[in-house]
C-alpha positions in Angstrom: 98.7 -139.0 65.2 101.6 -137.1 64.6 101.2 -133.2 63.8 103.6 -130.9 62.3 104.6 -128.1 65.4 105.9 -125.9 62.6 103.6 -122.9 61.2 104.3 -120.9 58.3 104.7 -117.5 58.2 100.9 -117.0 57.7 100.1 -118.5 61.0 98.7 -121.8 59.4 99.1 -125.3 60.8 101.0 -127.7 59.1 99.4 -131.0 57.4 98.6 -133.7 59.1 98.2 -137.7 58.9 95.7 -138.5 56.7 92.9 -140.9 57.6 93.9 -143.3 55.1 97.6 -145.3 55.6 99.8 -144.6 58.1 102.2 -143.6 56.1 103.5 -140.2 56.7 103.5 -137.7 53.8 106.0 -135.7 52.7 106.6 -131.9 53.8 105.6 -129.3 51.0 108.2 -126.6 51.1 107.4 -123.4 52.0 106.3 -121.1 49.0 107.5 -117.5 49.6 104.6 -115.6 50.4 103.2 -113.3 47.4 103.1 -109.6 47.8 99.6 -108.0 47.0 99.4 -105.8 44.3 98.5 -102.7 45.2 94.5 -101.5 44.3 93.8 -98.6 41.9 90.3 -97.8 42.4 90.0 -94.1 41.8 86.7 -93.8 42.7 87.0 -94.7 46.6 90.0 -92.3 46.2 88.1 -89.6 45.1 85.0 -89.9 47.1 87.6 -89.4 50.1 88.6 -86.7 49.0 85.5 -84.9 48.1 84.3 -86.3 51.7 87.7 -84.5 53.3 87.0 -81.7 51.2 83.0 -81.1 52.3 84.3 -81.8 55.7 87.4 -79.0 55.6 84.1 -76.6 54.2 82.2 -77.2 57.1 85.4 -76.5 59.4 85.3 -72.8 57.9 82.8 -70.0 58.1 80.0 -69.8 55.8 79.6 -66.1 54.4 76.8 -64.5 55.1 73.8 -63.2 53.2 70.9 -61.1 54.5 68.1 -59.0 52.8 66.4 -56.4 55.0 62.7 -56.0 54.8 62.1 -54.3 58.1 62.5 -51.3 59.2 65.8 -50.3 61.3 64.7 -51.0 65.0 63.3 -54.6 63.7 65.8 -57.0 65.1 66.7 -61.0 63.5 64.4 -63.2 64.7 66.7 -66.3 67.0 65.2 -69.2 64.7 66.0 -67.1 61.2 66.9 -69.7 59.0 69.4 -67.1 56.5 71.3 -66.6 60.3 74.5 -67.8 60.9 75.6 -70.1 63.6 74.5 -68.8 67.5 77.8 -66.8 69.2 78.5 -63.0 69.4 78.6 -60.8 66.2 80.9 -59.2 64.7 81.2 -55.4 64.2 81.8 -56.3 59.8 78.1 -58.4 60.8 76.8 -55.1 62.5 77.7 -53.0 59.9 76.2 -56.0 57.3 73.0 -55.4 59.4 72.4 -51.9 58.7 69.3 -50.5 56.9 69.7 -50.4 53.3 69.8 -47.3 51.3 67.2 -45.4 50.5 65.7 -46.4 46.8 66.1 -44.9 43.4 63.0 -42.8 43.6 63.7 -41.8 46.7 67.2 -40.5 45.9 66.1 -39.0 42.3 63.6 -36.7 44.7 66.0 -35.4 46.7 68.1 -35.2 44.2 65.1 -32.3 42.4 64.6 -31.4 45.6 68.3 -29.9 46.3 68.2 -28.5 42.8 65.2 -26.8 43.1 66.6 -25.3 46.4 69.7 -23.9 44.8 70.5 -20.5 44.7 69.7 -18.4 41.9 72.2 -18.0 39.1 74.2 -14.9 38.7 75.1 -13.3 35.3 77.3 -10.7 34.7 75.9 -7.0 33.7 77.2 -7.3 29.8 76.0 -10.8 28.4 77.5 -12.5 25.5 75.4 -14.8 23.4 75.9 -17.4 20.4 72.8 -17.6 18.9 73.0 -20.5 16.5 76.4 -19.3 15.9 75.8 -15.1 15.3 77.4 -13.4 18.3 75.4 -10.4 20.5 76.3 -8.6 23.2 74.1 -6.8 25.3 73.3 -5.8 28.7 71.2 -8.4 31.0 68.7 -5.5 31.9 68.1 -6.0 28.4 67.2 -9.3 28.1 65.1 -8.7 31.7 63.1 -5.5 30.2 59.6 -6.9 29.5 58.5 -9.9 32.0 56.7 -12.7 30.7 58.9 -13.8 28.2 61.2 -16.7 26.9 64.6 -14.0 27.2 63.4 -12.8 30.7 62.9 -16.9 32.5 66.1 -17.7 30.4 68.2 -14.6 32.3 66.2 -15.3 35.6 69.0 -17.0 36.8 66.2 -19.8 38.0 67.1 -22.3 34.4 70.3 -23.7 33.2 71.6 -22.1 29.7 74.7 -23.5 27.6 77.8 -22.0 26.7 80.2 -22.5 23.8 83.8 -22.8 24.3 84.3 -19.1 24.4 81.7 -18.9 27.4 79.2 -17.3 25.9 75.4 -18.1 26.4 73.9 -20.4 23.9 70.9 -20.6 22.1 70.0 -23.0 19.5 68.1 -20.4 16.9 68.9 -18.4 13.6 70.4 -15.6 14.3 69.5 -13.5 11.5 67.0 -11.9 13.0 68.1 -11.6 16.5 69.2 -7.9 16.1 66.0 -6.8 15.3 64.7 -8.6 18.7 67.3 -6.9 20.4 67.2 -3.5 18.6 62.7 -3.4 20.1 64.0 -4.5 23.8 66.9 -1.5 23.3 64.4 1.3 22.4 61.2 -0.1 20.9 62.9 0.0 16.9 60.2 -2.1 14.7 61.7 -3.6 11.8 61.5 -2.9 8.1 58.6 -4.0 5.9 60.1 -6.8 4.4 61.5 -8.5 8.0 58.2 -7.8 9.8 57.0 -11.2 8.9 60.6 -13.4 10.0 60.8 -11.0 12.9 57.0 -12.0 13.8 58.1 -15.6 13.5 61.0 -14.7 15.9 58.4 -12.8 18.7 56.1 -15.8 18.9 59.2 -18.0 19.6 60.9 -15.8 22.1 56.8 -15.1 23.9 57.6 -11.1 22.9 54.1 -10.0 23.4 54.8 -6.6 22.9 56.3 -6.9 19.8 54.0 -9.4 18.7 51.2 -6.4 19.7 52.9 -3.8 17.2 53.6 -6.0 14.3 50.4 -6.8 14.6 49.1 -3.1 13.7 51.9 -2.3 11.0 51.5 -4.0 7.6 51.7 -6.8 5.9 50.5 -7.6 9.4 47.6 -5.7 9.6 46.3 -6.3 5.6 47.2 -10.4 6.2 44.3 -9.9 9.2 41.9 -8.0 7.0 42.5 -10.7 4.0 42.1 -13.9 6.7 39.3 -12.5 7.7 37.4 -12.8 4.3 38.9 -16.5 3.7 37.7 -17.4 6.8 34.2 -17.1 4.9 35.8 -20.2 2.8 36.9 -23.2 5.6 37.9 -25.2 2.7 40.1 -22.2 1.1 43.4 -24.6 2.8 42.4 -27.6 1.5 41.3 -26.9 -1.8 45.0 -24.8 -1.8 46.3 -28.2 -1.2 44.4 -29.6 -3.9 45.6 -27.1 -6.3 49.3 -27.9 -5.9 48.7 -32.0 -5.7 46.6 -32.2 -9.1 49.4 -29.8 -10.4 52.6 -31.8 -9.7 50.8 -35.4 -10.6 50.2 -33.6 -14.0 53.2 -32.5 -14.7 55.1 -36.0 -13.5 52.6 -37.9 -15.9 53.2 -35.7 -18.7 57.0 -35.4 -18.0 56.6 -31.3 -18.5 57.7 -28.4 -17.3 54.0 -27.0 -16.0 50.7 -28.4 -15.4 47.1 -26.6 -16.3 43.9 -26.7 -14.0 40.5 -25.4 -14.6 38.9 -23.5 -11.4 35.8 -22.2 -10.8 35.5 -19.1 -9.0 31.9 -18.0 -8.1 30.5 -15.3 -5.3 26.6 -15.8 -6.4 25.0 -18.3 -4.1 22.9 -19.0 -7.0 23.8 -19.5 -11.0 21.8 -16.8 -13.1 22.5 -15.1 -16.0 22.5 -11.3 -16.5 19.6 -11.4 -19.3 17.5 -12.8 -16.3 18.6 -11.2 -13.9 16.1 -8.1 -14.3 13.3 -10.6 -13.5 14.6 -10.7 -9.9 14.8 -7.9 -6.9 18.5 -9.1 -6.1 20.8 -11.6 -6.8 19.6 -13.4 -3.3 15.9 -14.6 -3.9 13.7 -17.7 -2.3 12.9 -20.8 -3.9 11.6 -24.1 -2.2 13.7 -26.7 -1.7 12.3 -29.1 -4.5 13.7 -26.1 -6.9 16.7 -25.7 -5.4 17.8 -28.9 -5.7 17.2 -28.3 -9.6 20.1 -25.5 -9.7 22.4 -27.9 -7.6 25.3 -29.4 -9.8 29.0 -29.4 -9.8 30.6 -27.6 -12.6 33.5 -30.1 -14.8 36.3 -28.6 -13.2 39.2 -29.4 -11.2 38.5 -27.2 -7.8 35.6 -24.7 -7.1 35.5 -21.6 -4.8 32.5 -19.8 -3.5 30.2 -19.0 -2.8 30.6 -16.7 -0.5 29.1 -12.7 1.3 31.2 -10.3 1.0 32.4 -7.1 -0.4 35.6 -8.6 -1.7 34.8 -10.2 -4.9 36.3 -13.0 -7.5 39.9 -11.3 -8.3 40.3 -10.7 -5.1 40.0 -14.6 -4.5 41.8 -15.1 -7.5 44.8 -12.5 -6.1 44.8 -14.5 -2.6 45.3 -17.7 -4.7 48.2 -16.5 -6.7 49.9 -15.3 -3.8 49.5 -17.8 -1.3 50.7 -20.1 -3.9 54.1 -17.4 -4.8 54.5 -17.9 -1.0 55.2 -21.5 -1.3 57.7 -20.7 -4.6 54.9 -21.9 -7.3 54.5 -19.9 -9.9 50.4 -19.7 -10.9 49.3 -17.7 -14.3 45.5 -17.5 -14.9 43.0 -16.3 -17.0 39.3 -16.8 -17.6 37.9 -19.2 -20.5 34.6 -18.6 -20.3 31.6 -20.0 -18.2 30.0 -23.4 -17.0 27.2 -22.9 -19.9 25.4 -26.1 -18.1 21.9 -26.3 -18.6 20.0 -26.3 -15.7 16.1 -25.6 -16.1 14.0 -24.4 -18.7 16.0 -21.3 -19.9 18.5 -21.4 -16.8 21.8 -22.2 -17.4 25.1 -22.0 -14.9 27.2 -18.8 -15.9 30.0 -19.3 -13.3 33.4 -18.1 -14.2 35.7 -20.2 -15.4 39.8 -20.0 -15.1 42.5 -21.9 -16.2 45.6 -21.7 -13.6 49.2 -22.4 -15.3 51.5 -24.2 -12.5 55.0 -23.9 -13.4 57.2 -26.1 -11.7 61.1 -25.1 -13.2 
């Protein structure tokens, strides 16, 4: 058998006799050998380089981060699993290490605490002040003259007070009155009548308790005592004020006019009698049982009722505290009497309490 010595470029033998004739077949020629075609898989290309990449991350130093629950002297335990890698550390690692600051509260403590320690304010002999935008000037012994007030803690030099852009002190008040505050501090100068009641106003805000102490004994002051004490014999005297003006202005709305008319009852008797019986009594305060004075109890058909009440002060002097209160709050009241309940009662009883009619005008 006769066998080709010749190999192709591959390495391959050549053919050889077949098993059949004898006959010796004729040499193929050589095909050129094909060139592979490149492979474009760009998946295998980019899982190497996301493995190069993972493997370069490694290669570098991870940064590090560590919270601090312990105290300073507590040290990292070996086996700490937020720890870097074992070796030596670094003097940026040591400074990493260090405590952490104290917290908000903390700081927001001392913080009070070193304002509280700070040395008193100064102010200068003459003080300048803007008070809600009138201008004083006065001396700080002034302001320091009676102790226990609102002026005297402002100037103690212990709070912090405001200045406008000219420098002087601020205070956020109406100044109208302010002179008269300063004029009592100067040399004890009590206002006139008709600013005794705004300058009041002005003492209770400013704490002046000596001023407060001698308006208190000039009038209107003193009178305004003597009147509260005989409404204070009426708790409802507020209330039924507020009634007053209420039934007035949803009058005059519904009726689209210019003033509203109420019928009050104003009554000092703490019992309805009539003069012709009133000879068959001692006084005007007698005793019945209970089962007969629940007889004389109605309500007369009016709008609001006063009384009764114990006092010397009778109805127009009710009927004046009314119409001023009410003149207080820019409502001008007219009244005048229209006669009497006139309800029967009992047997020859009848109620005889007054009866006025207020005129609220609203424009």
């Amino acid at each position: 058998m006769q066998q080709n010595g010749s190999s192709g470029p591959n390495g391959s033998n050549g053919s050889s006799e077949g098993s059949g004739g004898g006959r010796e077949r004729p040499e193929r020629p050589e095909r050129p050998e094909r060139q592979q075609a490149p492979s474009f898989s760009p998946l295998p290309a980019a899982t190497t380089r996301v493995r190069r990449f993972i493997q370069e991350r490694r290669a570098l130093p991870l940064p590090r981060v560590m919270v601090v629950f312990s105290a300073a002297e507590d040290t990292e335990k070996p086996g700490d699993a937020m720890s870097g890698s074992s070796g030596s550390t670094t003097a940026a690692e040591d400074e990493f290490r260090k405590p952490a600051s104290p917290t908000p509260s903390f700081a927001l403590s001392k913080t009070l605490r070193s304002a509280f320690n700070t040395p008193e304010q100064e102010f200068p002999e003459v003080i300048s002040l803007n008070v809600g935008g009138t201008y004083f000037t006065t001396r700080l012994s002034t302001l320091r003259r009676h102790e226990d007030t609102m002026l005297a803690a402002m100037f103690s030099g212990r709070h912090y007070i405001p200045r406008d852009a000219e420098g002087r002190y601020f205070i956020d008040r109406d100044g109208t009155y302010f002179g008269d505050i300063l004029n009592f501090l100067r040399e004890g100068e009590l206002p006139h009548r008709e600013r005794v009641r705004a300058v009041h106003r002005e003492a209770q805000y400013y704490a002046l308790g000596p001023l407060l102490d001698s308006l208190e004994e000039t009038q209107p002051l003193t009178g305004e005592r003597v009147r509260q004490a005989f409404l204070d014999l009426m708790p409802y005297y507020r209330d039924n004020l507020e009634r007053i003006v209420e039934i007035a202005k949803l009058r005059a709305m519904q009726k689209k006019a210019r003033f509203a008319k109420l019928k009050i009852c104003v009554y000092k008797e703490e019992m309805p009698i009539t003069p012709y019986e009133r000879p068959l009594f001692n006084s005007l305060r007698f005793e019945r049982s209970d089962s007969e004075a629940k007889l004389f109890e109605h309500h007369c058909e009016v709008d609001v009722s006063f009384g009764p009440w114990e006092a010397v002060a009778d109805v127009y002097d009710l009927l004046h505290c009314i119409v001023s209160d009410l003149s207080e709050r820019g409502i001008t009241a007219e009244q005048q009497c229209i006669g009497v309940c006139d309800k029967h009662l009992i047997n020859h009883y009848y109620c005889k309490r007054p009866i006025y009619e207020f005129k609220i005008t609203w424009w």
